[in-house]
C-alpha positions in Angstrom: -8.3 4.9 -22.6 -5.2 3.5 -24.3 -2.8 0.7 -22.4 0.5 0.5 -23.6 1.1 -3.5 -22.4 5.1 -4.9 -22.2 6.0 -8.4 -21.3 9.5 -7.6 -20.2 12.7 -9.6 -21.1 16.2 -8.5 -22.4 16.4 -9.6 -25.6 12.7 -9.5 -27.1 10.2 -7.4 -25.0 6.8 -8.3 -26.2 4.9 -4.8 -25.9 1.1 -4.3 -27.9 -1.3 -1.2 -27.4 -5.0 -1.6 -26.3 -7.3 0.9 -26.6 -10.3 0.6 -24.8 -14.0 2.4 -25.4 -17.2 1.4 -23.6 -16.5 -2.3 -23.3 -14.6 -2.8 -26.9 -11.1 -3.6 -27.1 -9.1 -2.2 -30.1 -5.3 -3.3 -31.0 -3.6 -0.2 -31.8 0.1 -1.8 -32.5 1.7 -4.2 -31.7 5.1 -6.2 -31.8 8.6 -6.6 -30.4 11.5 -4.5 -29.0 14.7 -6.8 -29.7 18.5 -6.5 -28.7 21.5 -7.7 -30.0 24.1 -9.7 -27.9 25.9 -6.7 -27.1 27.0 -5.0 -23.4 24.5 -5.1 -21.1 24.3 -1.0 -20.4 23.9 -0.5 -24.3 20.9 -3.3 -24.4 19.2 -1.3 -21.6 19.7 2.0 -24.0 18.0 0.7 -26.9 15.3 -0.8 -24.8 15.1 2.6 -22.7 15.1 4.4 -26.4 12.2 2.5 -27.9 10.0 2.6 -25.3 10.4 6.5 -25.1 9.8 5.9 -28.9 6.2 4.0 -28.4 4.9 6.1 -25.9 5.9 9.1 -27.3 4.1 7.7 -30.3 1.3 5.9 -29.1 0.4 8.5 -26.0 -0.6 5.8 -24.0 -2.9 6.8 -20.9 -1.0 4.1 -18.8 1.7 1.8 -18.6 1.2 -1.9 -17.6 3.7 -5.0 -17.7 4.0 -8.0 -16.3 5.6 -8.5 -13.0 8.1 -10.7 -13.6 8.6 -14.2 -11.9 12.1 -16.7 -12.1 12.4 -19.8 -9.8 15.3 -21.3 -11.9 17.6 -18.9 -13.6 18.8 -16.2 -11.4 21.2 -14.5 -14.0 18.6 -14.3 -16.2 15.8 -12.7 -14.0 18.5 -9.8 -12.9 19.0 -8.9 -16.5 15.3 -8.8 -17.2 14.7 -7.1 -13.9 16.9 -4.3 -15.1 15.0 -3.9 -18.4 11.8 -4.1 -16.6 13.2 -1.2 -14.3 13.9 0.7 -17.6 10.2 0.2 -19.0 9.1 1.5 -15.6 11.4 4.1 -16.0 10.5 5.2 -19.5 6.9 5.6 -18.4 7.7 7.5 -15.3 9.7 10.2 -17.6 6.7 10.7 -19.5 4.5 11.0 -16.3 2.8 7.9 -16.9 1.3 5.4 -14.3 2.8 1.7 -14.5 1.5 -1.5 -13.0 2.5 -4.8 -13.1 0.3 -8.2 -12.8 1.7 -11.1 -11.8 1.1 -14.0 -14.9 -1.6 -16.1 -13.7 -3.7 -13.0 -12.7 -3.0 -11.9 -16.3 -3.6 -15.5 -17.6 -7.2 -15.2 -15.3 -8.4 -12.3 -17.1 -7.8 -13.2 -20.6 -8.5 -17.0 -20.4 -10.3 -17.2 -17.5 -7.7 -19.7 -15.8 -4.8 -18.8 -14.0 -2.7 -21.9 -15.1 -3.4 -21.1 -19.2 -1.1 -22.3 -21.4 1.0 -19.9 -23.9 -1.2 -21.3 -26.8 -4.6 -20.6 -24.7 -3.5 -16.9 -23.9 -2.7 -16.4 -27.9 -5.8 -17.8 -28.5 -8.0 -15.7 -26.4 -5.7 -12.1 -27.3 -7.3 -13.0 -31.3 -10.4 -13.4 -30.5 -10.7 -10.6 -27.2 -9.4 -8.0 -30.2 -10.8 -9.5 -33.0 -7.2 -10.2 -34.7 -7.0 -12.3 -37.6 -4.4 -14.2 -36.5 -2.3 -14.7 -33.1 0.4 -12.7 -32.5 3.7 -13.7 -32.8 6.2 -14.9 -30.9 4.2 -15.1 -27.4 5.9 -11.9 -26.6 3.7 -10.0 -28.3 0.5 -12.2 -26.9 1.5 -11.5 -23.8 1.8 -8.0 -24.0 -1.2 -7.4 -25.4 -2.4 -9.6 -22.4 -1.1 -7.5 -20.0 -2.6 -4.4 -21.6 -6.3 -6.2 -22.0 -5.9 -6.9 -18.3 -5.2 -3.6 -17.3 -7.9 -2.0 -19.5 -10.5 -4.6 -18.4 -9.6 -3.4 -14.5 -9.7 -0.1 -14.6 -12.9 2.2 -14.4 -13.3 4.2 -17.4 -13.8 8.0 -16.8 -17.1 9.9 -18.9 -15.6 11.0 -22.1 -12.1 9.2 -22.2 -11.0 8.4 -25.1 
């Protein structure tokens, strides 16, 4: 089974592929999806393009992100909302299954505590996929998060790849 993992924002979205046989967990790729300062509808676009891109290229069995959570900055959590909606979007166009975890269920299954810090979740992403490093910027460590989360929820069928 392969998890295609974003951690949704406007101008960076984390995003990292997880692939998962048995009980090992396998990076497939990883990085960031990143926007100029430009109109809003063109931002969504490119972010609506390159995830198209990734799962067209990756052929993820699922989508998963994280649900997204604001107290302070309201302008700021509608514009990532609307990229989120576009992830979603992407993934439903290419018949895909999305779900979203909520941050300290994601920071649970990775760390083992719901409160983790952004340096813990890093840390734990390295050694879960056996990285040689932590990926960069936490972005992409969450991402991949989201996508170990996902793949260490979900019941693999006999002979999935």
């Amino acid at each position: 089974m392969i998890v295609l993992g974003f951690d949704p924002g406007l101008e960076r979205i984390g995003f990292g592929a997880v692939q998962k046989s048995g009980s090992r967990l396998v990076a497939l790729e990883y990085g960031l999806i990143q926007t100029p300062r430009i109109e809003i509808g063109e931002r969504l676009l490119m972010v609506h393009e390159r995830a198209l891109e990734l799962i067209d290229r990756i052929k993820p069995d699922c989508v998963a992100t994280e649900r997204l959570f604001f107290a302070k900055n309201q302008t700021t959590a509608f514009d990532v909302a609307k990229a989120l909606g576009v992830l979603m979007l992407a993934a439903a166009e290419r018949g895909l299954p999305c779900v979203e975890y909520p941050p300290p269920v994601v920071k649970q299954s990775v760390v083992g505590n719901g409160a983790a810090d952004k340096r813990q979740v890093g840390y734990m992403v390295t050694r879960i996929l056996s990285l040689d490093e932590p990926p960069k910027p936490d972005d992409v460590a969450d991402a991949l998060a989201v996508a170990i989360t996902h793949a260490l929820r979900v019941e693999q069928p006999a002979g999935a790849r």
